[in-house]
TILUMDREN-552286 format. One record per residue (C-alpha): residue in three letters; y, z negated, x. Coordinates in steps of 0.001 Angstrom, whole numbers. Layout:
BEGIN
+-----+---------+---------+---------+
| res |      yy |      zz |      xx |
+-----+---------+---------+---------+
| Ala |       Y |       Z |       X |
...
+-----+---------+---------+---------+
END
This chain:
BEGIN
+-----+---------+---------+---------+
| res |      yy |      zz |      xx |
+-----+---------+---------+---------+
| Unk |  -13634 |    8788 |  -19212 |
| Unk |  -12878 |   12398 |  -17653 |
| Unk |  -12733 |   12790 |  -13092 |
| Unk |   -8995 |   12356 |  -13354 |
| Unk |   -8438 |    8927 |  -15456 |
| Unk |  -11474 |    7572 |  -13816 |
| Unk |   -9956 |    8386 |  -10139 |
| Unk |   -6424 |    7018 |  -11794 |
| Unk |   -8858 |    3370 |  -12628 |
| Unk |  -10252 |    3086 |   -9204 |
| Unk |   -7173 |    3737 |   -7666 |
| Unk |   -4869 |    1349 |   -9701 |
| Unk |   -7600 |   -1127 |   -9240 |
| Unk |   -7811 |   -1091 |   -5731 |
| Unk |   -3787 |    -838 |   -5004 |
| Unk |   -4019 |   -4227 |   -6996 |
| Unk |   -6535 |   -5851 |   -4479 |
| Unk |   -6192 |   -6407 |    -689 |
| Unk |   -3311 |   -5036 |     632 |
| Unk |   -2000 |   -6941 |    4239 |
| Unk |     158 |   -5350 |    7243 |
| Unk |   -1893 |   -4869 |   10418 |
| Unk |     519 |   -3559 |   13128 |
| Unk |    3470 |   -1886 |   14668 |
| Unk |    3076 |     753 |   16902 |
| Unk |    6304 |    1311 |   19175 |
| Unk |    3765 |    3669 |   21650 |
| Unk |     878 |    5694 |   21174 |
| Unk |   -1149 |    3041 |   22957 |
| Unk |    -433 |     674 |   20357 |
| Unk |   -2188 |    2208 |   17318 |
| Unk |   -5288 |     629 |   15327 |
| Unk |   -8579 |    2011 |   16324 |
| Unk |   -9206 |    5634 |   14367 |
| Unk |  -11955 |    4049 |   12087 |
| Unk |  -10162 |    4309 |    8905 |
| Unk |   -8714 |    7094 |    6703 |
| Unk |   -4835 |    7176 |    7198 |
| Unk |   -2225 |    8747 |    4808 |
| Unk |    1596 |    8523 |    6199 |
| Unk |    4812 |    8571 |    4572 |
| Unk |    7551 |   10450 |    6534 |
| Unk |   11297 |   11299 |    5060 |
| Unk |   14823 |   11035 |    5825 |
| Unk |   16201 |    7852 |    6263 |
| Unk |   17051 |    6289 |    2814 |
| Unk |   15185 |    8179 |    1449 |
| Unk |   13322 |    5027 |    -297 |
| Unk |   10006 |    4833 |    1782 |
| Unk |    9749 |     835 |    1776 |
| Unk |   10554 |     832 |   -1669 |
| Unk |    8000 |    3277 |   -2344 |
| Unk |    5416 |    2005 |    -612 |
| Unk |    6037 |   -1604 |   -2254 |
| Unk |    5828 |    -135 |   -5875 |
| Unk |    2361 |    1919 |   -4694 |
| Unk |    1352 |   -1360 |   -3685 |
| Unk |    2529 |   -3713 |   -6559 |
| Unk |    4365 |   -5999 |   -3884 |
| Unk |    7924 |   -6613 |   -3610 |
| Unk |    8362 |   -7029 |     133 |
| Unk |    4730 |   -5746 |    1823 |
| Unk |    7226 |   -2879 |    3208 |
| Unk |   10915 |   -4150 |    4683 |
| Unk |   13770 |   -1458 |    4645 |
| Unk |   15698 |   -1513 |    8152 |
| Unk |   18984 |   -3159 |    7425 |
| Unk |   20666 |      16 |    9104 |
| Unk |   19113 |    3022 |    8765 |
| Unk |   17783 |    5482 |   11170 |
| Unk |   16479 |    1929 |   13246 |
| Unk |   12742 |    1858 |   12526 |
| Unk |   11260 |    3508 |   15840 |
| Unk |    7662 |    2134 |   14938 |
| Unk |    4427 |    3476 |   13003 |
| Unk |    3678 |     694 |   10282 |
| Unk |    -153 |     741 |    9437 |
| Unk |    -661 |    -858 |    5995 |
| Unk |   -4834 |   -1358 |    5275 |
| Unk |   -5661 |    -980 |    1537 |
| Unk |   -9171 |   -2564 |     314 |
| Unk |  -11755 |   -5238 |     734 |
| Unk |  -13708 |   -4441 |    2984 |
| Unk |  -10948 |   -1340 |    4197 |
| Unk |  -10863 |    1936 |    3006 |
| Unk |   -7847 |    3181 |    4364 |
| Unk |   -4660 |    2543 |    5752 |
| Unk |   -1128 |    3571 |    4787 |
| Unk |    1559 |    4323 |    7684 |
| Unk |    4828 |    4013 |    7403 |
| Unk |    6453 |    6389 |    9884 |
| Unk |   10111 |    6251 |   11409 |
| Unk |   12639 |    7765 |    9524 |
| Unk |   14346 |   10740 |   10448 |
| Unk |   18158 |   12548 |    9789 |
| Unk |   20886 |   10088 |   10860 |
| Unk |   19284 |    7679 |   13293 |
| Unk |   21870 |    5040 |   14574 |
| Unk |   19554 |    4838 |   17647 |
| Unk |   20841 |    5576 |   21075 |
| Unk |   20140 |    9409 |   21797 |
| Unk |   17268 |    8463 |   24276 |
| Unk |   15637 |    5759 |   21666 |
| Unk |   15831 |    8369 |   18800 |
| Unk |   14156 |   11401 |   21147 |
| Unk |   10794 |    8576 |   22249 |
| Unk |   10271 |    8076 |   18933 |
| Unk |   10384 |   11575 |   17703 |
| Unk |    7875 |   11884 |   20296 |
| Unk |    5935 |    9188 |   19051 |
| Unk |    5902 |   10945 |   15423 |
| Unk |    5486 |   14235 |   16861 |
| Unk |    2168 |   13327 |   19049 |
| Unk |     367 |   11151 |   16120 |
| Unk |    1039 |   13665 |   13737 |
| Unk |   -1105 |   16210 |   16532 |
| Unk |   -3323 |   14592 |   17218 |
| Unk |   -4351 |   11766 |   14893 |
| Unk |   -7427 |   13057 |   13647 |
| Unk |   -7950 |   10384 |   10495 |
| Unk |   -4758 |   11522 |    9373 |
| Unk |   -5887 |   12733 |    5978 |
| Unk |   -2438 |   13769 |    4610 |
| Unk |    1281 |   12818 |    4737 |
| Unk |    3673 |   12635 |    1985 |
| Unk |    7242 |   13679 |    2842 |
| Unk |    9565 |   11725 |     446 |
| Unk |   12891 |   13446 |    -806 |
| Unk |   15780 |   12132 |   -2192 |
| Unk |   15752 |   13698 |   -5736 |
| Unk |   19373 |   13662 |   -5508 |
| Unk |   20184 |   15696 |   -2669 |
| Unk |   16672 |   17814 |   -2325 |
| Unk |   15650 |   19234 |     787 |
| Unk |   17981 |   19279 |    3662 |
| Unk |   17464 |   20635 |    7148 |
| Unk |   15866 |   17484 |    8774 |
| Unk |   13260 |   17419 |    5541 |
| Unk |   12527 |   21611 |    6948 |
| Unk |   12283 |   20956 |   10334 |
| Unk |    9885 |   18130 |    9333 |
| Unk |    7943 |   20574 |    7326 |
| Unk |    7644 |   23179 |   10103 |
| Unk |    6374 |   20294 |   12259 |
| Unk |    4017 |   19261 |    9998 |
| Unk |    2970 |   23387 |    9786 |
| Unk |    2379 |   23315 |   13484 |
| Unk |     374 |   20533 |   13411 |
| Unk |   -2063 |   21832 |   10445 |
| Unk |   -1527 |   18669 |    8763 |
| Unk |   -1466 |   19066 |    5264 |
| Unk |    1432 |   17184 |    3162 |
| Unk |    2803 |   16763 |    -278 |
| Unk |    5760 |   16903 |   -1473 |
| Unk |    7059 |   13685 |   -3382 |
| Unk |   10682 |   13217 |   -4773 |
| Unk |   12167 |   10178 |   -4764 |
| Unk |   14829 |    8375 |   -6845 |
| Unk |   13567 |   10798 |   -9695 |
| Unk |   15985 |    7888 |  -12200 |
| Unk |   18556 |    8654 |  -10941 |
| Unk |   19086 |   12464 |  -11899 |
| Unk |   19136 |   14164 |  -15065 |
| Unk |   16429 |   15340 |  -16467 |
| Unk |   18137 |   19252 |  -15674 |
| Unk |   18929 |   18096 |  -12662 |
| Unk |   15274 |   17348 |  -12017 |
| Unk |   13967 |   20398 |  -13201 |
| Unk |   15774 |   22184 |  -10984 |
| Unk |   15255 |   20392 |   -7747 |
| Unk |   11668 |   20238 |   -8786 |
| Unk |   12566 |   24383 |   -8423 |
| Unk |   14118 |   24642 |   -5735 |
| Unk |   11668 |   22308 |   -3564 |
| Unk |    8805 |   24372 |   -4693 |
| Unk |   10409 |   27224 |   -4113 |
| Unk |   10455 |   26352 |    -478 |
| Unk |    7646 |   24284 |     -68 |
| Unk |    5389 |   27714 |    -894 |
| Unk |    6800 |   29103 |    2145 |
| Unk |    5312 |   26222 |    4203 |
| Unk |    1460 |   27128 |    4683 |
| Unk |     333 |   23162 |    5073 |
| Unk |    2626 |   22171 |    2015 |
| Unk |     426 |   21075 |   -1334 |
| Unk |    1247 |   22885 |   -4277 |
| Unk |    1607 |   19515 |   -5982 |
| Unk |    5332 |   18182 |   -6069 |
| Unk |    5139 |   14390 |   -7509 |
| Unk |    7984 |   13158 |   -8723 |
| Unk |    8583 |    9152 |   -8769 |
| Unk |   10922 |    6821 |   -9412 |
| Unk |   10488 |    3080 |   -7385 |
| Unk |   12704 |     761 |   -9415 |
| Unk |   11066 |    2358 |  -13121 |
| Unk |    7356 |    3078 |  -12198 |
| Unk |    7886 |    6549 |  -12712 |
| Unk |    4839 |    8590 |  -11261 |
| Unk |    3662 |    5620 |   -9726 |
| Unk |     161 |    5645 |  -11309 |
| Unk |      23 |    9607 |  -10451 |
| Unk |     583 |    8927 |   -6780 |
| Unk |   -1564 |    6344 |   -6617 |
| Unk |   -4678 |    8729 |   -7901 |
| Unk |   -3310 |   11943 |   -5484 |
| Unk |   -3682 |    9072 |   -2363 |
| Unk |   -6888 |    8110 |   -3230 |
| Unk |   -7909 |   11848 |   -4114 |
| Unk |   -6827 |   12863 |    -141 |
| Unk |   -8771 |   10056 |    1292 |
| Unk |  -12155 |   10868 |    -472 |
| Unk |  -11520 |   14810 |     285 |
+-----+---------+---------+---------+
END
């Protein structure tokens, strides 16, 4: 067995094991101790992150989508393994809040200081909508994410429900302007929730950023 299906084994085997919620952080003082290896999802809202996460995961509801979105104003730290290895974190979502202008602007804060100054953040994945590609919010994000040297990938979401042209050439475009973005991973991943596509490959690139 070659490096990269052996990393793909150990990673699908230990998505299928322990996987619990710990906590919500509404406030900086809220978060888990930094003992543990963290990789966070960040996107637009819709974009699919609690779907996402669920299918990494292989559970149907270990993630809950906000019934209106924009409303999540809390990092959601996921621990993966038995003992744990490392911990997923679900982060706010960001574009069209329905939040009161105030709300919105603490948690921004909130995303804007862990994302400085979190130092077991080992990467975060910024989730697209394959259908739409990157908008402003998704560049501003990335120019945050610049300024706070954390590196990120790139990972398209929804990737079922474009054609396969259509694909190809939002897979172009977002590269195109994720090389312009000095923290930005030249990996794009493109997945699909609802049909398992890139699912496994995900998986593999998490577990690859928490052992780097």
């Amino acid at each position: 067995m070659d490096d990269d299906a052996h990393l793909a084994e150990e990673a699908r085997r230990l998505f299928s094991g322990r996987v619990e919620f710990l906590l919500s952080a509404p406030q900086l003082r809220f978060l888990p101790g930094p003992d543990h290896p963290e990789v966070a999802f960040c996107g637009r809202s819709n974009v699919g992150k609690s779907s996402l996460i669920n299918a990494l995961t292989g559970r149907k509801a270990i993630a809950r989508a906000s019934v209106t979105p924009g409303r999540t104003q809390e990092l959601n730290f996921f621990e993966i393994g038995e003992p744990t290895l490392f911990r997923l974190v679900d982060m706010p979502g960001y574009g069209f809040a329905k939040a009161p202008l105030k709300v919105a602007e603490r948690w921004r804060d909130l995303v804007r200081t862990y994302l400085r100054g979190r130092a077991v953040l080992k990467r975060t994945l910024l989730l697209v909508d394959s259908r739409r590609g990157l908008k402003d919010s998704d560049l501003e994000m990335m120019t945050l994410l610049d300024q706070a040297a954390v590196g990120y990938r790139v990972v398209l979401t929804k990737s079922d429900k474009v054609s396969a042209t259509e694909l190809a050439a939002i897979l172009d475009q977002t590269g195109t302007l994720a090389r312009r973005h000095p923290a930005a991973h030249p990996q794009i991943i493109t997945t699909s929730a609802a049909k398992g596509m890139g699912i496994d490959e995900l998986r593999a690139a998490v577990l690859a950023d928490v052992h780097a």
